[in-house]
KESE-729560 format. One record per residue (C-alpha): residue in one letter; z, x negated, y. Coordinates in Angstrom, 1 decimal. Example, Ala and Ser with C-alpha at 12.3 -4.5 7.8 and 13.67 -1.06 7.14 Angstrom:
R   rest        z        x        y
R      a      7.8    -12.3     -4.5
R      s      7.1    -13.7     -1.1
END
This chain:
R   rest        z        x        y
R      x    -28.9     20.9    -57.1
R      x    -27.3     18.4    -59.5
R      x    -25.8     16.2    -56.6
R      x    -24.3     19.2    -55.8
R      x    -23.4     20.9    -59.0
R      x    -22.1     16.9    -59.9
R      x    -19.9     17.3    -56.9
R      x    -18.3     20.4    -57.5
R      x    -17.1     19.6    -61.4
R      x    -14.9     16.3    -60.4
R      x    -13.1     18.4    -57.7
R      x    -12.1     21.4    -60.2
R      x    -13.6     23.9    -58.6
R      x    -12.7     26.2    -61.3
R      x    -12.0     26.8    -64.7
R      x    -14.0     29.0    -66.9
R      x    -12.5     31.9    -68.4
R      x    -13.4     34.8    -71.2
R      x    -14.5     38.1    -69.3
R      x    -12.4     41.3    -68.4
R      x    -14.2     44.7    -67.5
R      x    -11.0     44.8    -65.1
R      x    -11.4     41.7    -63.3
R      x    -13.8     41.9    -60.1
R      x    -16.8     39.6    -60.5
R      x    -18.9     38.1    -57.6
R      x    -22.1     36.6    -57.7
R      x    -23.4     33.1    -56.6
R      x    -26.7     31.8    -55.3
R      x    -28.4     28.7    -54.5
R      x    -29.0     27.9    -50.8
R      x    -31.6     25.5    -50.0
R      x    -31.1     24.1    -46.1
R      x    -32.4     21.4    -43.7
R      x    -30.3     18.8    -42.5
R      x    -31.3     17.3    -39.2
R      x    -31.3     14.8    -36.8
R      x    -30.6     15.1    -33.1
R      x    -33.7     14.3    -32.3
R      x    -34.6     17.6    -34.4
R      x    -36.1     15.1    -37.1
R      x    -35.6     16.2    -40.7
R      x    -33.0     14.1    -42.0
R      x    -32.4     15.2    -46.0
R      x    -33.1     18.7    -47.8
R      x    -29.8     19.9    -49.3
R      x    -28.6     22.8    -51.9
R      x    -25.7     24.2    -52.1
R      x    -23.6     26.4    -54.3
R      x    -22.6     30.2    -52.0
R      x    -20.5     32.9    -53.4
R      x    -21.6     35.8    -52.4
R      x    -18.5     37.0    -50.6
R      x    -20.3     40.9    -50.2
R      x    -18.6     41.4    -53.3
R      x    -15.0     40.7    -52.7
R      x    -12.7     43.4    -52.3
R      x     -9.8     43.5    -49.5
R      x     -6.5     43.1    -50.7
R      x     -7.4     42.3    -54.3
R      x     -9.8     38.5    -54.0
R      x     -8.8     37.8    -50.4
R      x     -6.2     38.7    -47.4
R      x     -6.7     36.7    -44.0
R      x    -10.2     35.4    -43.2
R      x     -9.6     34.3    -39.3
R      x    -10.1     30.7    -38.5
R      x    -10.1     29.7    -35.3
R      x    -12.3     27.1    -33.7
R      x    -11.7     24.9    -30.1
R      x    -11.8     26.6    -27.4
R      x    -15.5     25.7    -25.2
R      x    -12.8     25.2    -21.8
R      x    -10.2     22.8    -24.1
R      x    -13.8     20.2    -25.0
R      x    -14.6     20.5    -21.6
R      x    -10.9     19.1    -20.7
R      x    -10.7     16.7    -23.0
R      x    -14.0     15.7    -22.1
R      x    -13.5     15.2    -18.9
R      x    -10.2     13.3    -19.2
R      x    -12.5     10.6    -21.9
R      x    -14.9     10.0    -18.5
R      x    -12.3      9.9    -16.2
R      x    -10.5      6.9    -18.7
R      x    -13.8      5.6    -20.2
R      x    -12.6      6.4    -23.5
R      x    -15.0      6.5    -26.5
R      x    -15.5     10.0    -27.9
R      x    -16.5     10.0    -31.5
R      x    -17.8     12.3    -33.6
R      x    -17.4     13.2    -37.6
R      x    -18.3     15.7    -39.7
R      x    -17.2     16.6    -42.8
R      x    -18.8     17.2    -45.9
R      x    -18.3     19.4    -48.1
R      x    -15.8     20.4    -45.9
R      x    -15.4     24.1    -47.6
R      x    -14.6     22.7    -50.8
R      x    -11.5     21.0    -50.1
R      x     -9.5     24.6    -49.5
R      x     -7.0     25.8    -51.8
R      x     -7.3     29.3    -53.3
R      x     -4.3     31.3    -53.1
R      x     -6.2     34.7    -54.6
R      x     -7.1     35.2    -57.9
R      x    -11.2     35.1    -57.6
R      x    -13.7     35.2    -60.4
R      x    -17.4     34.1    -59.9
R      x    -20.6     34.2    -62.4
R      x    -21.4     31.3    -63.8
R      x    -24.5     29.0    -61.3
R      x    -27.9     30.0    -62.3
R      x    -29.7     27.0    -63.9
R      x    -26.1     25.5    -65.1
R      x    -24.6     27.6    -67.6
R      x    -22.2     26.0    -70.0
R      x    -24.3     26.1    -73.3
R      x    -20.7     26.9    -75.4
R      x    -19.9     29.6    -73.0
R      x    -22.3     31.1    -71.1
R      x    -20.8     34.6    -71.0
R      x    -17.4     33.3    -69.7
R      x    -16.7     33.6    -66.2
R      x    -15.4     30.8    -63.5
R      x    -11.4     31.5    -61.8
R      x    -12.2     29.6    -58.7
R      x     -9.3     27.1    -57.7
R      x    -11.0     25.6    -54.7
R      x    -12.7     27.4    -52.2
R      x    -16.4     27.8    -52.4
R      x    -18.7     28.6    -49.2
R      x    -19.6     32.1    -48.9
R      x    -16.2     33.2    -49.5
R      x    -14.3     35.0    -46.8
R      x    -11.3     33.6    -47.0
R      x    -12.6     30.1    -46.9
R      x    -12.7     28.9    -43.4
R      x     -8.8     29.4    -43.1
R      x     -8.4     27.6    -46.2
R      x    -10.2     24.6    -45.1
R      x     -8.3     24.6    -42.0
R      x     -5.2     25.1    -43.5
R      x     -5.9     22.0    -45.5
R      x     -7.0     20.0    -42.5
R      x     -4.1     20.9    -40.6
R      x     -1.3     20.0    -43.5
R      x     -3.2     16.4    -43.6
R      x     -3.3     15.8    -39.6
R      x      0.5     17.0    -39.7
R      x      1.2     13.7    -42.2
R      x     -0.9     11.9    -39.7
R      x      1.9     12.4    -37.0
R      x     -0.3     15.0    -35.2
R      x      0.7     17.9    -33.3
R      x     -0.4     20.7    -33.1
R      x     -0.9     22.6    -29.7
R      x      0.1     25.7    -29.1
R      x     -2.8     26.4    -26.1
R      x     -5.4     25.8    -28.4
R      x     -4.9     25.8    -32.2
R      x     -7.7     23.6    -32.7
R      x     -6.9     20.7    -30.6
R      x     -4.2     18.0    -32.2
R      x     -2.7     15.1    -30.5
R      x     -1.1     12.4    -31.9
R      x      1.1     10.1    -29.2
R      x      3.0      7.0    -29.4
R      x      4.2      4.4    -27.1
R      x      1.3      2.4    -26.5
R      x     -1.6      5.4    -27.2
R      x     -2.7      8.8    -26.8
R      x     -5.4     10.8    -29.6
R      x     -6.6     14.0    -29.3
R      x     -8.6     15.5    -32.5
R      x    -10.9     18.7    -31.8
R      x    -11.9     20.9    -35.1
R      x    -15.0     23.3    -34.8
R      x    -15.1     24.2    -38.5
R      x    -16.2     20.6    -40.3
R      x    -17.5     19.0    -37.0
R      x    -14.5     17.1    -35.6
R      x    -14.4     14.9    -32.1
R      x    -12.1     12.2    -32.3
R      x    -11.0      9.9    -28.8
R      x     -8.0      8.3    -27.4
R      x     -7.1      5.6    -25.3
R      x     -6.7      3.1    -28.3
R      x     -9.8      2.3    -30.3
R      x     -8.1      0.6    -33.0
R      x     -6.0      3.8    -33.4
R      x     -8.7      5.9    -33.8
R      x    -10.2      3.9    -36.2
R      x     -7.0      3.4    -38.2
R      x     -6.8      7.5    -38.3
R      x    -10.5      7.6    -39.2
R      x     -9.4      5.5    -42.2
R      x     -6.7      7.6    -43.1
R      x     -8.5     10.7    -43.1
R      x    -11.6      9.2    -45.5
R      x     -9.5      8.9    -48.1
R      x     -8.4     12.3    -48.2
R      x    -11.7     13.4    -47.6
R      x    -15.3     12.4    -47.8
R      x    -15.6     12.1    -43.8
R      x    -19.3     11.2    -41.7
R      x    -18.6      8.7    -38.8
R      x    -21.2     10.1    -36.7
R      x    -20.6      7.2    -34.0
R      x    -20.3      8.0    -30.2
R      x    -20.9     11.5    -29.5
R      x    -24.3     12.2    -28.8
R      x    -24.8     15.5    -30.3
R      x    -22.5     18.3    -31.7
R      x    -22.6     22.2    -31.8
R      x    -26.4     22.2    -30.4
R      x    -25.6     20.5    -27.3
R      x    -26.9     17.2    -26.2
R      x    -24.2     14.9    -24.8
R      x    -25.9     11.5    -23.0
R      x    -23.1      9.1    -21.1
R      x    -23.6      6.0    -18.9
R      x    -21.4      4.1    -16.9
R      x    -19.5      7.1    -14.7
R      x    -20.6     10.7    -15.8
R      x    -21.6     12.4    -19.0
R      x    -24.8     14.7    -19.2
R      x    -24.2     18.3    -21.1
R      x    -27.4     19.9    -22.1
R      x    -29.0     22.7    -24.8
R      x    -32.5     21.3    -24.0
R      x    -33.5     22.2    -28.0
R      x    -31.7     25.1    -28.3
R      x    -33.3     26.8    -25.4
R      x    -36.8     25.5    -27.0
R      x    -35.8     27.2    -30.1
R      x    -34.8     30.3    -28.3
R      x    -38.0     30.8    -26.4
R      x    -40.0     29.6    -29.4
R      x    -38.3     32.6    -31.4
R      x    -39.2     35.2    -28.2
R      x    -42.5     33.9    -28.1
R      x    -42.0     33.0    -24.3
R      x    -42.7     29.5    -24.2
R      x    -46.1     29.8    -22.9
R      x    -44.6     32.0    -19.9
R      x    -44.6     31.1    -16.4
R      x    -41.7     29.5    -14.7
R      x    -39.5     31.4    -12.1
R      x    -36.4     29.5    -10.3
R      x    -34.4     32.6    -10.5
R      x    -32.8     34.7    -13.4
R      x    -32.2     37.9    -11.8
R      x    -34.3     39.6     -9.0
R      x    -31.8     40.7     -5.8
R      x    -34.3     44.1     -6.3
R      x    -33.6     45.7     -8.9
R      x    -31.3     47.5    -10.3
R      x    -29.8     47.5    -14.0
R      x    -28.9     50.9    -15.0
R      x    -28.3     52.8    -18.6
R      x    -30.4     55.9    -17.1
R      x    -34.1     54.5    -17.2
R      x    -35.9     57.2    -19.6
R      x    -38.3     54.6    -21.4
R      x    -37.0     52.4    -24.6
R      x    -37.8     49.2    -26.0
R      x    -39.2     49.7    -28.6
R      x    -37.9     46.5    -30.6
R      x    -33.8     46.8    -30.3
R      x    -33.1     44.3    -32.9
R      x    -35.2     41.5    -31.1
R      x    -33.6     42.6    -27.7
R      x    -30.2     41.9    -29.6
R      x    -31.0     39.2    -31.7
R      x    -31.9     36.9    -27.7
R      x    -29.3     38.3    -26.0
R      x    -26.9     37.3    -28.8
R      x    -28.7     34.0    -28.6
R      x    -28.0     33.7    -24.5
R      x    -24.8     34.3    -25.1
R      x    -24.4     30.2    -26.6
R      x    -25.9     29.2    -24.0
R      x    -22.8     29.9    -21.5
R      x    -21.3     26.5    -22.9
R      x    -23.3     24.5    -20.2
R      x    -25.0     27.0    -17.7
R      x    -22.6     29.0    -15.7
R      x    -26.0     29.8    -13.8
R      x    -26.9     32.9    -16.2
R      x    -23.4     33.7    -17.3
R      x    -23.6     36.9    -15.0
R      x    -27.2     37.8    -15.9
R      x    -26.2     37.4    -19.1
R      x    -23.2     39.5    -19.0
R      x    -25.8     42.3    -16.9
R      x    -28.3     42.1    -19.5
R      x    -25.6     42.5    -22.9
R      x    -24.2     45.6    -21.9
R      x    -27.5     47.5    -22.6
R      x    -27.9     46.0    -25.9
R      x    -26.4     49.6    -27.8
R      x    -29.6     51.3    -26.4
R      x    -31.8     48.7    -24.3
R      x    -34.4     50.1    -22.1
R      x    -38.3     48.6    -21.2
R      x    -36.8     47.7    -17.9
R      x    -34.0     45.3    -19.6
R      x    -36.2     43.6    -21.8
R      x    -38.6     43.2    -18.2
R      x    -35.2     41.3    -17.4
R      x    -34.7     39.4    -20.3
R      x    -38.2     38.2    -20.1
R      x    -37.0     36.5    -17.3
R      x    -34.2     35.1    -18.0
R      x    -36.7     33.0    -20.5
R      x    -38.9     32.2    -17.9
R      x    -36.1     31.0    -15.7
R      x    -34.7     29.0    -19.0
R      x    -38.1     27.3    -19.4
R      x    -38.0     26.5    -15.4
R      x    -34.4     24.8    -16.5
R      x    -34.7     23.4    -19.5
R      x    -33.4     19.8    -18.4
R      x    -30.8     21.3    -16.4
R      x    -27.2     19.7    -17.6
R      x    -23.1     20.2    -16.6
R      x    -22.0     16.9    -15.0
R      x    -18.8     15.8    -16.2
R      x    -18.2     12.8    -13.6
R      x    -15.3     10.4    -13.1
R      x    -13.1     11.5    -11.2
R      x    -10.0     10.2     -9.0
R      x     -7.7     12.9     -8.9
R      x     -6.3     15.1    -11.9
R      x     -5.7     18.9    -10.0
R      x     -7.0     22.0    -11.2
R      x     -8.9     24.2     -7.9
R      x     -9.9     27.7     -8.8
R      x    -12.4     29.9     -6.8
R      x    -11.9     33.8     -7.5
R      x    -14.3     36.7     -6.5
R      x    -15.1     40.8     -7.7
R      x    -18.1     42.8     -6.6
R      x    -16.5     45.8     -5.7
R      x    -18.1     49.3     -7.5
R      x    -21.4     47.0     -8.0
R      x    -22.2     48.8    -11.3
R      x    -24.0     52.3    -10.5
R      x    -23.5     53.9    -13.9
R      x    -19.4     53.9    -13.6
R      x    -18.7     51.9    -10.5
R      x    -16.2     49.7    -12.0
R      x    -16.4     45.9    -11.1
R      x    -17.1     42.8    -11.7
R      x    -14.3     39.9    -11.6
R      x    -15.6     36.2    -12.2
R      x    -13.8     32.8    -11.7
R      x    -15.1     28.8    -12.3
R      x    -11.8     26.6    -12.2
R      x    -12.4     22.6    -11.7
R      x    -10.3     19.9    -13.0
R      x    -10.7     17.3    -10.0
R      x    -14.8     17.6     -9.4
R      x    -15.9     18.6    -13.2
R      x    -16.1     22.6    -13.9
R      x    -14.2     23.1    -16.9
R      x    -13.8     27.0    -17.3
R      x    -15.4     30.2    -15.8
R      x    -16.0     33.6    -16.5
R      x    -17.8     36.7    -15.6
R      x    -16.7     40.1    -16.8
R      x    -16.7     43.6    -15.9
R      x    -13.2     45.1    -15.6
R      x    -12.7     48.1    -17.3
R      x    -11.1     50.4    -14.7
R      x    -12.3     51.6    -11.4
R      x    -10.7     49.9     -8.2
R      x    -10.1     52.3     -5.3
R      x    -10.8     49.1     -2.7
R      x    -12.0     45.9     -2.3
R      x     -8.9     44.5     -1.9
R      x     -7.3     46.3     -5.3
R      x    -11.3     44.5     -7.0
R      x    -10.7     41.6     -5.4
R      x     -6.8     40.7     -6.2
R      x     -7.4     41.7     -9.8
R      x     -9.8     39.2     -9.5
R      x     -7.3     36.6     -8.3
R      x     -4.7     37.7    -11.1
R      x     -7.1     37.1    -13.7
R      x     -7.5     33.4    -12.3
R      x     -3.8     33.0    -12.1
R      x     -3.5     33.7    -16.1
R      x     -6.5     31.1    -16.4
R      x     -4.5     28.8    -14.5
R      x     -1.6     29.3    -16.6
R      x     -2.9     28.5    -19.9
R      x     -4.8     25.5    -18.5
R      x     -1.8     24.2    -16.8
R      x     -0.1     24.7    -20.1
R      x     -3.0     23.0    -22.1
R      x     -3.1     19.9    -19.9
R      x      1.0     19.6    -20.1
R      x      0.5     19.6    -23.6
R      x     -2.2     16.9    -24.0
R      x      0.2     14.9    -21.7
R      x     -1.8     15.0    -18.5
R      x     -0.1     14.8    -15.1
R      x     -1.5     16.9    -12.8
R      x     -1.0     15.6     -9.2
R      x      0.0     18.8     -7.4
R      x      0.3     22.3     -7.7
R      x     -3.2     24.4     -8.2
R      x     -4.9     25.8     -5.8
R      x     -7.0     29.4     -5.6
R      x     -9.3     30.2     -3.0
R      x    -10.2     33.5     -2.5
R      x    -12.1     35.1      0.2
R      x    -10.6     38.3      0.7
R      x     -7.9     38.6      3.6
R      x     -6.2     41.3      2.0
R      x     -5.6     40.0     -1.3
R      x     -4.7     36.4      0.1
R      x     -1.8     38.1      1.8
R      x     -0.8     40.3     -0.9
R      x     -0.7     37.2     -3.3
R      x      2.5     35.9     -0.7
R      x      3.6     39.1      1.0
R      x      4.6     42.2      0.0
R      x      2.6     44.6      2.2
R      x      1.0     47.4      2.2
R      x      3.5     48.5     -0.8
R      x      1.7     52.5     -0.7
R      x     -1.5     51.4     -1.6
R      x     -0.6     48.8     -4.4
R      x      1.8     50.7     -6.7
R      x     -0.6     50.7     -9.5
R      x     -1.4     47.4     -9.3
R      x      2.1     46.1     -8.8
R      x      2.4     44.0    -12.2
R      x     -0.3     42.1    -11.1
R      x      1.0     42.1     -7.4
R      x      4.5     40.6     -8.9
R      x      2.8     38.0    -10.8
R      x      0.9     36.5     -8.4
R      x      3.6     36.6     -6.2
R      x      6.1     35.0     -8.5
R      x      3.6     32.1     -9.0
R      x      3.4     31.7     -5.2
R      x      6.8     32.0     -4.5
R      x      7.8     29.7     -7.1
R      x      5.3     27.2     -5.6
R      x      3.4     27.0     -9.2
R      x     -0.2     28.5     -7.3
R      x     -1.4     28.1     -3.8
R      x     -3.6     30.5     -2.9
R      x     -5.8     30.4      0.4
R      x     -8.3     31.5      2.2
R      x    -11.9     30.4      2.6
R      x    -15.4     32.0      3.8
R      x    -17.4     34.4      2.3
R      x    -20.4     31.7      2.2
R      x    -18.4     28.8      1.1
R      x    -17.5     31.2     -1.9
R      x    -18.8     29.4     -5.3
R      x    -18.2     32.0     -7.7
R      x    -20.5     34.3     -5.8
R      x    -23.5     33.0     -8.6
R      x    -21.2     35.1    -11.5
R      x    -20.6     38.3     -9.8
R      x    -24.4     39.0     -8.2
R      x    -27.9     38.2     -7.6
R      x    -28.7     36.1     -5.1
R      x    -31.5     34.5     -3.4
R      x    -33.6     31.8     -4.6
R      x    -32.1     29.7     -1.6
R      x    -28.4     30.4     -2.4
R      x    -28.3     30.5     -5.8
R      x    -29.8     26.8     -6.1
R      x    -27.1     25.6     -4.0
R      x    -24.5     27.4     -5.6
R      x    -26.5     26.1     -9.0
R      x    -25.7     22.1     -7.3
R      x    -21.8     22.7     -6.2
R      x    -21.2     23.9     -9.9
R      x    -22.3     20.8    -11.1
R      x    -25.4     22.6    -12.9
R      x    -28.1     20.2    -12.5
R      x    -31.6     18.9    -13.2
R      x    -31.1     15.8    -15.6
R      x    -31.9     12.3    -14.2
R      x    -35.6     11.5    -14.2
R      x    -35.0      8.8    -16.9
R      x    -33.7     11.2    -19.1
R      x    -35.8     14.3    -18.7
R      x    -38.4     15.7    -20.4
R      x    -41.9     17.5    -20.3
R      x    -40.7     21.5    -21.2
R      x    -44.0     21.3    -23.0
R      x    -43.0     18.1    -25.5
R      x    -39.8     19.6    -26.3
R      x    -41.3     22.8    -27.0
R      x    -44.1     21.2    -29.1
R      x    -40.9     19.1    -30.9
R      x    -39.6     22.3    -32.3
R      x    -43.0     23.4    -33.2
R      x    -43.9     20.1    -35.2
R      x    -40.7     20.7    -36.9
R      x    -41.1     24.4    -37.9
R      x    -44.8     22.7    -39.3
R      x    -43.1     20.2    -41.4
R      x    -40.7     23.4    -42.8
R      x    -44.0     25.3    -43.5
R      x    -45.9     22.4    -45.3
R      x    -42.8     21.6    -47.1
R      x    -42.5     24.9    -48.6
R      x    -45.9     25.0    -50.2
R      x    -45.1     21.9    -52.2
R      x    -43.6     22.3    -55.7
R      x    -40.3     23.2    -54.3
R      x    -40.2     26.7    -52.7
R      x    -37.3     26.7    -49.9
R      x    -35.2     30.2    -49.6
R      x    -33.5     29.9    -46.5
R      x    -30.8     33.1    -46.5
R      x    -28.3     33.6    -43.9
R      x    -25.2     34.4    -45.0
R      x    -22.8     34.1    -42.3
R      x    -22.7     34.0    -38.4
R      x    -21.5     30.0    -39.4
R      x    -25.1     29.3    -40.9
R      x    -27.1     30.9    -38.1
R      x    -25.3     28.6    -35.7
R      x    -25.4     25.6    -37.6
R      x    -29.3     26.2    -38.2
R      x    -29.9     25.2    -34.4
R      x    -28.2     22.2    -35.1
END
């Protein structure tokens, strides 16, 4: 508490001021956290200073509160472009990153419990710097970042607000900002290093050294490929539903039953069902394999029924099954993007509306996919299935855009395969015009792209169809296959390990946390944002 307290005085935080009954005053806590390791390891205890931003009012102590963060498709990108060059990725974090905002609203704070100034201990503190637990603070940190990478000779891209890259004559660097982790390559070291320099003096910057770890996923890299995996995550996550004693299955989703919002009995613990399904949810950064169980699962979570938590259950069991599974992000010779596109036409039997998914590859790595359930009802197959395809077609867009932006060359025009005869026609020919007119923006788009010789889009068999894994179940059989040609993996035998050690890791830690709190310091741990929760599985 005095480190902290120590650091916030030299930065002039704020300035204490008499009180006003007209002023509106918010309160301030201590936090007490636990830093850690990638191994999970406890690395120091830490406190720090949180507003409590419940109090501030809208449009009196704060205005704009959205920060955004890199995209999970634009790290897989860039990630994939470091293997392919066998560039060093780097990671840093920064500390205290919230603190180095600017205020631009007027904001009054209680003085810190335990650190009252004798002389004054009624008056109040006019924060000048931001302070975590403020809303507003996240935007002000990245405004800050962003004024400082500017004077670096960065740029900004457009695609992806988060991403910077700065490019001279002899060197490329791209910067990637997740709130105060930041991933630093290039294809000059000394560069990088020069700019790592640079920004330690304007702020009190970590060099984590070569990425290993970052956002609860576990990055390992040899020679060729690089090894994407949430082994401790999913340990904490079936720790938390008390499933990791349950037995394995090697599927996620039964090809038997049937999801609906009619079953009559209810779970009887909502907030449980919502709090793991939220939690599966962070898992789609490496496993396309439950992105559409997933997606089946979340849309019950208003009212969830016994029968959905049944499925939920095994979605655990299928995560303990795959714990070691990783995304393989291999070298590759060839930069072009390849799409594959699919619906399941009326497949949901509450409103018949359908499911459109996509997985897009840069060369041989998977760098974006999606499963989602359209919101209108499509009178064919074709009409499911060409939505589909336009929904791939803006996904190419924005990653063609992306990668021109980033300054990679892509060697030819993209291709989309789809495996629907009627919607491969209508994406070059305009037939059947009676039954299309309300889809006919799409219909023109697609076409444009086509005529214009920015898309391909072809044919291919109904078995050969990849994206088949995020649109329905499958069998056992198929969906392991389909599990391999995404790249979705079981990790190397060297650098797997026992479901049961990992599991036991994160129950050796939670024991240290226990023991530690009845010793003469009592930890509070208090969430106070969606930021903490995330960063606690860190």
């Amino acid at each position: 508490m005095n480190s902290e307290f120590d650091a916030l005085l030299p930065n002039q935080t704020w300035k204490l001021v008499p009180p006003s009954r007209h002023l509106n005053v918010i309160g301030c806590r201590w936090i007490f956290k636990i830093k850690r390791k990638a191994d999970g390891s406890i690395e120091r205890y830490k406190a720090r200073l949180v507003a409590k931003g419940y109090h501030q009012q809208l449009g009196v102590d704060f205005h704009e509160t959205y920060n955004p963060v890199v995209k999970p498709a634009t790290i897989r990108l860039v990630l994939s472009i470091t293997v392919c060059n066998n560039w060093t990725v780097l990671r840093l974090d920064v500390q205290n990153a919230f603190l180095h905002g600017n205020l631009t609203e007027m904001v009054y704070m209680d003085q810190p419990s335990g650190f009252k100034h004798p002389q004054f201990p009624n008056h109040l503190c006019k924060l000048k710097r931001s302070l975590y637990g403020l809303k507003q603070v996240p935007r002000q940190w990245f405004s800050r970042l962003i004024v400082v990478l500017i004077q670096f000779s960065f740029i900004g891209n457009k695609a992806d607000m988060s991403l910077f890259v700065h490019t001279n004559t002899s060197s490329i660097i791209y910067i990637l900002i997740y709130v105060d982790d930041i991933i630093i390559t290039g294809s000059n070291d000394v560069v990088v290093t020069d700019i790592i320099q640079r920004l330690h003096k304007e702020f009190a910057i970590t060099d984590l050294g070569p990425l290993s770890f970052f956002l609860g996923i576990k990055a390992t890299r040899d020679a060729t490929c690089l090894y994407l995996t949430q082994r401790r995550y999913i340990a904490n996550v079936l720790t938390k539903s008390k499933m990791d004693g349950a037995k394995p299955c090697s599927n996620p989703l039964s090809t038997t039953v049937a999801l609906t919002a009619t079953d009559t009995e209810a779970f009887d613990d909502p907030t449980l069902y919502r709090s793991i399904v939220g939690g599966l949810h962070y898992l789609s950064f490496t496993r396309p394999d439950i992105a559409f169980v997933v997606h089946r699962v979340s849309k019950f979570m208003h009212q969830p029924k016994q029968s959905h938590w049944i499925c939920v259950k095994r979605i655990l069991r299928y995560l303990k099954h795959s714990i070691s599974y990783y995304l393989l992000l291999s070298c590759s010779s060839s930069f072009t993007f390849q799409a594959f596109s699919d619906a399941d036409w009326a497949g949901d039997t509450d409103d018949r509306s359908f499911v459109g998914a996509y997985c897009v590859f840069l060369g041989s790595n998977l760098v974006s996919w999606r499963s989602k359930q359209q919101a209108t009802v499509a009178c064919s197959s074709t009409e499911a299935e060409y939505k589909a395809l336009a929904d791939t077609a803006a996904e190419f867009q924005w990653l063609q855009f992306l990668a021109a932006k980033i300054g990679l060359h892509l060697s030819q025009s993209p291709t989309l395969w789809c495996d629907n005869i009627g919607a491969t026609y209508l994406s070059f020919n305009p037939v059947f015009h009676a039954r299309t007119k309300h889809i006919e923006i799409d219909f023109h788009f697609v076409r444009d792209l086509v005529s214009q010789k920015k898309l391909t889009v072809n044919f291919l068999s109904s078995c050969d169809q990849l994206t088949d894994l995020l649109t329905k179940p499958l069998s056992t059989t198929q969906f392991n296959f389909l599990c391999s040609n995404l790249n979705v993996r079981n990790l190397p035998f060297r650098l797997r390990g026992r479901v049961e050690d990992i599991i036991k890791s994160t129950e050796d830690n939670t024991d240290t946390e226990h023991k530690h709190d009845q010793g003469s310091l009592i930890l509070k741990i208090i969430v106070i944002s969606d930021y903490i929760c995330i960063r606690d599985y860190h």
